[in-house]
C-alpha positions, 0 to 999 in steps of 0.5 A: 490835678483831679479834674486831669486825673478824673478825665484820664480814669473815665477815658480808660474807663470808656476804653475797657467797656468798648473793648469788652462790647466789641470783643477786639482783642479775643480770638475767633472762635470757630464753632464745631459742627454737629456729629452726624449720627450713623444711622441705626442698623436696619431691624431684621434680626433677632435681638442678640444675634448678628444682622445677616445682609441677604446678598449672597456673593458667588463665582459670578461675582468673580472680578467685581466690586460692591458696596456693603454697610458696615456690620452686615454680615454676608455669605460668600459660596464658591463650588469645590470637589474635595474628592480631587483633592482641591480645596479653596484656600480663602485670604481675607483683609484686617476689616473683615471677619470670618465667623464660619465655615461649611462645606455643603454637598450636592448630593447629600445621599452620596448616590453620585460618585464623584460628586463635588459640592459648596464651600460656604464662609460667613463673614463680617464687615468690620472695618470701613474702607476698600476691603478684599477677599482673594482665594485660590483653588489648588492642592494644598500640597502642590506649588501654586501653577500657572492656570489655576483659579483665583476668586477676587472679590473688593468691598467698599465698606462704610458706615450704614445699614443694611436691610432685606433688598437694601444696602443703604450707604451714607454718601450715596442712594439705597443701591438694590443689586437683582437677586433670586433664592437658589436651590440645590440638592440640599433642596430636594423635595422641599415645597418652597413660596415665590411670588408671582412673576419672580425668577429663581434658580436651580443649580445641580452637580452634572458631569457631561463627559460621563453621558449622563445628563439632567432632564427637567420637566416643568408644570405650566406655571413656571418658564425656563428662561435659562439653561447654563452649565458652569464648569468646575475651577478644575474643569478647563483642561482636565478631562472628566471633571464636572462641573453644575447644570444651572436654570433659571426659571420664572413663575407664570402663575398662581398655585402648586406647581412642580419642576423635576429633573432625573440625571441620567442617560438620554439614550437609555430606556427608562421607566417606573417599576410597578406593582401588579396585583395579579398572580399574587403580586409581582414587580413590573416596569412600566416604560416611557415609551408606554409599553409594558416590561415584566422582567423576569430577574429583577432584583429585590433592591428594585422591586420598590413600587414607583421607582424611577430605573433606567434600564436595557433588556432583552426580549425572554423568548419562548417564555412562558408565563401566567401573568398576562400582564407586559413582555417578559424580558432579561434586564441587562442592565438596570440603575435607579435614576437620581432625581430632584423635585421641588414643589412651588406654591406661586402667591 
C-alpha cells in the first residue's frame, strides 16, 4: 500500500505546483489604466485670485459656439440704454457662474442725453459639458413680444487650461480666435501701448437720426481699416434710437500717435475759443474755416481758452470796436463739442 499511496501523494503533489505555475484556475485580471492628469491652469494670475481668460464675448459672438477650459473666467458685454427702460435680462446653465455685474456708461460725463452704455457680467466656467447663456432685452414689465432681441451663446466646456491668447483643450489643439483691445468713452484721454502692425477698435455712443455725427482725425501712423455703425437691440423699427459708431484702426508705425473724434453736426460752423491778449484780454473763436470771429455775447461758460464749439453767427454791423482782432459777430447758437482722444504709443 506505500509504494501506491506515495505515487498517488507525489502526482497530486505535481498536480498543485503546475496549477500555481501556470495560474489555470485564477481569474483574468484586467490592469487598470493610469489616470491622465488634468493639466495645470496656466500662471496668469495672482496667487488667491480667479484666472481671468481674455477672451471677451460681444453681440458679434451672437449665434456662435466656442470652446472654453474648464475654470476660466471670461467677460460677457452686451450695450444697453437703461434710459428706454430695456435692460438684459440674462439666464445662464447649472456649469456656469455669475461672479459680477456692472453697467459701464458711454458717456461717463453724462454730457449726452440720452446716452446708453454696457452691461458687463463676469462668469465662470464651472461645469464641463455644452453650456448655455441666453438673455433677452425688453422692459421687465412688459410681455416678451414677437421682434425683440435674443443673445445666445453655447460653450463647449472641458477640462484644460487657458492662457493669455490660448485656449488649451485636452482633446483637441490650442485654438487662438483674433482678438483686439477695444476702446470706449471710459477710455477718453488715456495714452495706451500697441504693438506695431496691431488693429484695435474704438466704439462710441452715436445717435445718427439726431444730425449729430462722429468726425475722426488720425496721425500718420495709425490707418482706419473699418468704419460700422452697430444699431442698439431696440433700434430696428424704432425711430430715434442710437446705437454705437465702431473703428477698427491699425497701427502703421512706431511712436506717440494720436486719433480723435468730435460728435457733432457736420453742417455747423465749429471752431476753438481763444484767448486774446489785446485790450486787456478777451475770448475769441478761431473758426476751421481759418477766419477769425470776435463774438460780441459770448457766454462766461464758453469763454475757456482751447474749447472745442460748434456754433452759428450773424455778422454785428455797424459795430464798432478797438480789438482789431476777427469779425464782431452775434452768436446765435453755440455748444460745446463732445470729444474723445486717445493717445497710442506704437512699440
Amino acid at each position: 500500500m506505500f509504494p501506491r499511496t506515495l505515487a498517488l501523494s507525489l502526482i497530486a503533489a505535481a498536480c498543485i505546483a503546475a496549477v500555481l505555475l501556470a495560474g489555470c484556475t485564477s481569474p483574468a485580471v484586467t490592469p487598470v489604466p493610469t489616470p491622465r492628469p488634468t493639466p495645470a491652469m496656466t500662471p496668469t494670475h495672482q496667487p488667491g485670485e480667479k484666472e481671468v481668460f481674455t477672451e471677451v464675448f460681444t453681440e458679434a459672438d451672437n449665434g456662435g459656439t466656442f470652446p472654453v477650459a474648464r475654470g476660466a473666467v471670461f467677460p460677457l458685454r452686451l450695450p444697453e440704454n437703461p434710459t428706454t427702460g430695456y435692460q438684459w435680462n440674462l439666464s445662464i446653465t447649472t456649469g456656469l457662474s455669475l461672479l459680477n455685474e456692472s453697467y459701464v456708461p458711454d458717456d461717463p460725463t453724462g454730457k449726452l442725453v440720452g446716452s446708453g452704455g454696457t452691461h458687463v457680467w463676469y462668469l465662470e466656467a464651472t461645469g464641463e459639458g455644452e453650456q448655455g447663456i441666453s438673455g433677452v432685452y425688453h422692459r421687465p414689465w412688459e410681455p416678451a413680444e414677437p421682434g425683440v432681441t435674443f443673445f445666445t451663446l453655447t460653450l463647449e466646456v472641458a477640462g484644460g487650461s487657458c492662457g493669455i491668447d490660448v485656449c488649451t483643450l485636452p482633446t483637441t489643439p490650442a485654438t487662438v480666435r483674433p482678438r483686439y483691445h477695444v476702446y470706449t468713452a471710459a477710455d477718453n484721454g488715456k495714452t495706451v501701448q500697441e504693438p506695431l502692425g496691431e488693429t484695435f477698435g474704438i466704439r462710441l455712443q452715436a445717435n445718427p437720426s439726431t444730425g449729430y455725427s462722429w468726425n475722426l482725425t488720425l496721425t500718420k501712423g495709425l490707418s482706419l481699416a473699418g468704419d460700422e455703425y452697430i444699431a442698439s437691440p431696440t433700434a430696428e423699427g424704432r425711430v430715434g434710437a442710437g446705437g454705437t459708431r465702431s473703428y477698427i484702426l491699425v497701427t502703421t508705425a512706431k511712436g506717440a500717435q494720436l486719433a480723435k473724434a468730435e460728435y457733432r453736426r457736420p453742417w455747423v460752423m465749429a471752431g476753438t475759443v481763444t484767448h486774446v491778449d489785446l485790450e486787456g484780454g478777451f475770448y475769441g473763436i478761431t473758426g476751421d474755416d481759418g477766419k477769425q470771429y470776435d463774438p460780441l455775447n459770448l457766454d462766461e461758460k464758453y469763454r475757456v481758452n482751447g474749447l472745442r464749439v460748434a456754433f452759428e453767427a450773424g455778422e454785428a454791423k455797424d459795430t464798432a470796436t478797438t480789438r482789431m482782432w476777427g469779425t464782431p459777430v452775434n452768436l446765435v447758437f453755440i455748444e460745446e463739442i463732445p470729444g474723445f482722444t486717445l493717445n497710442v504709443t506704437v512699440v
